[in-house]
Phi, psi and omega in degrees: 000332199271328184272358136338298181278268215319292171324326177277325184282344171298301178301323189295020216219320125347237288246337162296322191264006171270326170273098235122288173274352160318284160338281152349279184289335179196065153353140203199199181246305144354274217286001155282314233274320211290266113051294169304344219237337170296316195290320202282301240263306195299333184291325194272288170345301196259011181285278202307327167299319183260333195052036174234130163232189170248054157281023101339305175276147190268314152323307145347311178277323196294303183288023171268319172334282165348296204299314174294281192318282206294310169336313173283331181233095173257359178275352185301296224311007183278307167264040160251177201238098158252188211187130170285128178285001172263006161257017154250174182286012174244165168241144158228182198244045178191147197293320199243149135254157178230101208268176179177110178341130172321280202346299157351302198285285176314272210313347171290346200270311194304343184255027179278129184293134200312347185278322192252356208275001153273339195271344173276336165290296159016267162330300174298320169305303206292344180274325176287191165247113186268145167205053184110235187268028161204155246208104176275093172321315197305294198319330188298290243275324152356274182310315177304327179279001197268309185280342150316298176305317188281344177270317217296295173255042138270347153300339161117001170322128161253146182218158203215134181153141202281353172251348180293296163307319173313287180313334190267322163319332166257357157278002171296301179311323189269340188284279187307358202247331178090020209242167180261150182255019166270155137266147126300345171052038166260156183249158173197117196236127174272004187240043150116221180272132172324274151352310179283310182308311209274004178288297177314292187278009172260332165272000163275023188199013181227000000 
């Protein structure tokens, strides 16, 4: 039964990181609600193989969050965005934002159960990228995969896959190299405000 379980947590854990880089490359509305919904699968996987989640990582809380919303709502996930970052006036440490109505955002805090929702809003103000009326998601969803990767295979996860490799070759790169393997998801723009721009450009697309 336990090596069942390993196995099924072997696939979610696969199947996370081919939607992760799917995402990565060519971002969608398909490939968050699909990612969120992997991220939400691995965890109840790996509870029952392991008796380990990520409820711990914080980032973990903001996309469950998410996650709970459009599952309940699927027609919301229409309105988030991503945007290339070489079609705006800024700089960042990621190719995409993934942009998604404040309004949104909150409403997943309202539906946080009432035992845990200030110390999980909390989190969550402090995890996302806040910017007027919108919320940059990527960097959260970015960092998850990293403390994903890192419980994953201290735990003995083995994974087999062509995207799978990929990620762990560049946190390799980055391990010898000396680089942090997080983002800050901080923007920084020279053509005015931040907040306005990306303000702009989700209503020039919604």
């Amino acid at each position: 039964m336990i090596a069942d379980s390993m196995t099924t947590c072997k696939f979610a854990g696969e199947r996370f990181f081919r939607l992760y880089h799917r995402h990565c490359v060519s971002p969608d509305d398909d490939t968050l609600f699909s990612l969120l919904d992997a991220i939400h699968s691995l965890n109840d996987k790996l509870q029952k193989a392991t008796s380990d989640n990520f409820f711990e990582c914080h980032e973990f809380i903001a996309l469950k969050a998410l996650r709970n919303l459009f599952h309940h709502g699927a027609e919301l996930i229409n309105e988030v965005r991503p945007i290339s970052v070489a079609s705006l006036p800024i700089s960042t440490d990621l190719m995409f934002l993934c942009l998604v109505p404040r309004s949104l955002v909150l409403q997943s805090i309202e539906r946080l159960d009432k035992k845990r929702r200030v110390q999980d809003e909390a989190i969550i103000r402090s995890t996302l990228k806040w910017y007027g009326n919108v919320v940059n998601i990527n960097p959260c969803l970015f960092n998850f995969a990293v403390h994903a990767f890192e419980k994953l295979r201290a735990i003995g996860f083995k994974f087999e896959g062509d995207e799978y490799a990929e990620f762990e070759h560049s946190y390799q790169f980055e391990e010898e190299g000396g680089h942090s393997h997080f983002v800050t998801g901080d923007i920084s723009c020279l053509a005015g405000n931040v907040e306005e721009v990306l303000s702009v450009a989700f209503a020039d697309i919604t």
